[in-house]
C-alpha positions as CSV (number, residue, x, y, z in Angstrom):
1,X,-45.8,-106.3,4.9
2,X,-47.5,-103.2,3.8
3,X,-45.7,-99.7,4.4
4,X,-46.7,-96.2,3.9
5,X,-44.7,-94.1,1.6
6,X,-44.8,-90.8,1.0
7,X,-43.2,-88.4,-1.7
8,X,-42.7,-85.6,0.3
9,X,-40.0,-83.3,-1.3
10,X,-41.2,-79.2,-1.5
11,X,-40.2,-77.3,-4.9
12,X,-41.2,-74.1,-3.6
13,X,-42.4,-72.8,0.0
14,X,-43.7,-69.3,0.7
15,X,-46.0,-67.4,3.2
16,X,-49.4,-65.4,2.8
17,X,-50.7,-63.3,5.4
18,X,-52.3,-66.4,7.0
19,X,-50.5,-69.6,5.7
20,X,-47.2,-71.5,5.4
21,X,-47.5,-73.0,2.0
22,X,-45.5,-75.5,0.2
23,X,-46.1,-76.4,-3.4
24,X,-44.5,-79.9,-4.2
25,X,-42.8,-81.7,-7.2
26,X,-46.7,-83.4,-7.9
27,X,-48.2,-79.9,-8.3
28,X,-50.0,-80.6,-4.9
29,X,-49.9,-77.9,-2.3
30,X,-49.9,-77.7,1.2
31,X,-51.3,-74.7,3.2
32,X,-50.9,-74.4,7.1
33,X,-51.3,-71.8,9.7
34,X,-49.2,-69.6,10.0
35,X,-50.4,-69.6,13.9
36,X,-48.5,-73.3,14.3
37,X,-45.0,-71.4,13.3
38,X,-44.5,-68.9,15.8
39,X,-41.0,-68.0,14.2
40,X,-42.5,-67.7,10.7
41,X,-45.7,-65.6,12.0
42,X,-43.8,-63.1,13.6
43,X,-41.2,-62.5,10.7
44,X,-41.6,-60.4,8.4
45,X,-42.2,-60.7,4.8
46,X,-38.4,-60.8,3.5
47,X,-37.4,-62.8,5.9
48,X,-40.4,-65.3,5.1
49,X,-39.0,-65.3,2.0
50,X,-35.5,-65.5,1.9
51,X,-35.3,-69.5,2.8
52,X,-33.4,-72.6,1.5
53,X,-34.6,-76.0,0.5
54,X,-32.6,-79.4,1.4
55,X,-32.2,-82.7,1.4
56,X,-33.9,-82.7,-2.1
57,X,-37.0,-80.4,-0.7
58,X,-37.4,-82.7,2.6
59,X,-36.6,-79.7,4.4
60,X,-36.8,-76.0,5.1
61,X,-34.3,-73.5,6.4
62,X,-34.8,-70.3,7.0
63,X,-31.2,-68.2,8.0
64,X,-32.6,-64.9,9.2
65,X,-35.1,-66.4,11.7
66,X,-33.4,-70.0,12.4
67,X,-35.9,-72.1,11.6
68,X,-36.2,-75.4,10.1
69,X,-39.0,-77.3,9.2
70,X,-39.3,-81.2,7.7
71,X,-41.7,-81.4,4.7
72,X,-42.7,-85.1,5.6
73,X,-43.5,-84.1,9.2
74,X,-45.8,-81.3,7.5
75,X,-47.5,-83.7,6.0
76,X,-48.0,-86.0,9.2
77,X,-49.5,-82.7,10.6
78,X,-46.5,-81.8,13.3
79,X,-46.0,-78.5,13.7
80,X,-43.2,-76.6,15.5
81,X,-44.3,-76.9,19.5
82,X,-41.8,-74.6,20.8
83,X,-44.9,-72.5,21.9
84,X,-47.5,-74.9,21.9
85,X,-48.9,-74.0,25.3
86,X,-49.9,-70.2,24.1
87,X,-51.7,-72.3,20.9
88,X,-54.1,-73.9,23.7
C-alpha cells in the first residue's frame, strides 16, 4: 500500500502585510493570504507576532487573538472557514 507522508512541522511563522507565512525545518516556506484568516488579518502587528508553536511545529497558537492553526492542514490548503461566506 502506498501512503502520503508529509513533514509538516513550522520552525518559525510570521505575517506581512498580505500573507501568513511559515518557514519549516526543510528551509521551504509557505505563504498564504492573509484574507483566509480573518482573526490574523484583523490583528494587529504585535499580536501577529506574539504566537506559540506545538506539537513539535504541527501547530500554531496565538493567545491574544485565540487562534490556532494546524501546519499539515496548511499544507492540504484548509483555511480557517469561520467566515468563509464573506470570502465568496
Amino acid at each position: 500500500m502506498n501512503s502520503f507522508n508529509i513533514e509538516a512541522n513550522a520552525s518559525k511563522g510570521w505575517c506581512d502585510t498580505d500573507n501568513l507565512c511559515v518557514a519549516r525545518y526543510d528551509e521551504r516556506q509557505l505563504f498564504v493570504p492573509l484574507a483566509y484568516f480573518p482573526r490574523l488579518l484583523n490583528a494587529t502587528s504585535p499580536q501577529c507576532s506574539h504566537y506559540e508553536l506545538s506539537g513539535g511545529g504541527t501547530g500554531i497558537h496565538w493567545d491574544e487573538i485565540d487562534k490556532d492553526l494546524n501546519v499539515p492542514g496548511l499544507l492540504m490548503g484548509n483555511c480557517d472557514i469561520t467566515n468563509y461566506q464573506n470570502l465568496v
